[in-house]
N, C-alpha and C positions, 0 to 999 in steps of 0.2 A: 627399378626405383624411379619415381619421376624427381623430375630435376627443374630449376627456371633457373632464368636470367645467365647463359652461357654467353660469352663476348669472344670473339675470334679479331685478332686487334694484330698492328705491327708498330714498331715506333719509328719513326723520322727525325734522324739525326740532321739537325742544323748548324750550319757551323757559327758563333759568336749568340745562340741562342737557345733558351732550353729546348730538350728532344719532347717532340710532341708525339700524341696517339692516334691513329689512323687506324680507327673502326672500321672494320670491314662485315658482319655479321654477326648478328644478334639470335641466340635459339631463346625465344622467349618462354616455352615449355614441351618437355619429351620425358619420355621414357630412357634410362641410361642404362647398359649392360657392361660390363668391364669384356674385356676379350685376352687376348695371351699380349699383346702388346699396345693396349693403348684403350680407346671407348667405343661405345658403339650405340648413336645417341636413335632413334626410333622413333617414328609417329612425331617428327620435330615442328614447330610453331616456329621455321626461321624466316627472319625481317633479313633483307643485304642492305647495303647504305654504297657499296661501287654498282660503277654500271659493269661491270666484270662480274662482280660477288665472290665467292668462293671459289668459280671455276678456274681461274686465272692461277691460284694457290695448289688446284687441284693437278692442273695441266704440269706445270713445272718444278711441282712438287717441294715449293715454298716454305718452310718452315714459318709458323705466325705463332702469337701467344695466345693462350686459350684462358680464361677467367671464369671462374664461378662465382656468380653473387660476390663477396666481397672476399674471398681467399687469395692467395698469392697464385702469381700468374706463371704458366710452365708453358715452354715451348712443344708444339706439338706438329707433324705432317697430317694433313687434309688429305687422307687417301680415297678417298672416292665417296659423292654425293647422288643420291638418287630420290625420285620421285615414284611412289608409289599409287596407284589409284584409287584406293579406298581406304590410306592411310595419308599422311603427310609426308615430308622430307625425310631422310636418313643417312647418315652420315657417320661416317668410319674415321674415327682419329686415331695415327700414334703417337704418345708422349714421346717425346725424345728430349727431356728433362727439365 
């Protein structure tokens, strides 16, 4: 099924001011597959916005929130991102709720 506009985001608690959003990675369109625990996004159009991006999340295994267009946002692990050659990005998430 193709998909656009996924956001991979965390919030930033402030203390005496509201918690803001700290975007970390935009899939602006892919292919999405479901898997036994989570997504499994293919041939991805992803934009990062850190000078890290993703990998950082990936390394330490980070939990961040995942958005679709404008649905409610769920927590999810970045388990592994790769680059294919004659395709785009690909990218394995598990929901963890």
């Amino acid at each position: 099924m193709d998909i656009a506009d996924v956001l991979f985001y965390k919030t930033v608690n402030r203390n005496f001011f509201p918690n803001t959003k700290e975007e970390i990675a935009l899939i602006k369109e892919a292919v999405v597959v479901e898997s036994n625990t989570g997504l499994c996004f293919r041939n991805c159009d992803l934009e990062e916005y850190t000078k890290e991006g993703l990998e950082e999340y990936i390394n330490k295994q980070t939990p961040l929130l995942m958005k679709i267009n404008d649905g409610a946002a769920v927590s999810v692990i970045i388990k592994k991102k790769w680059l294919e050659a004659w395709m785009g990005y690909n990218i394995d998430v598990e929901i963890i709720g």
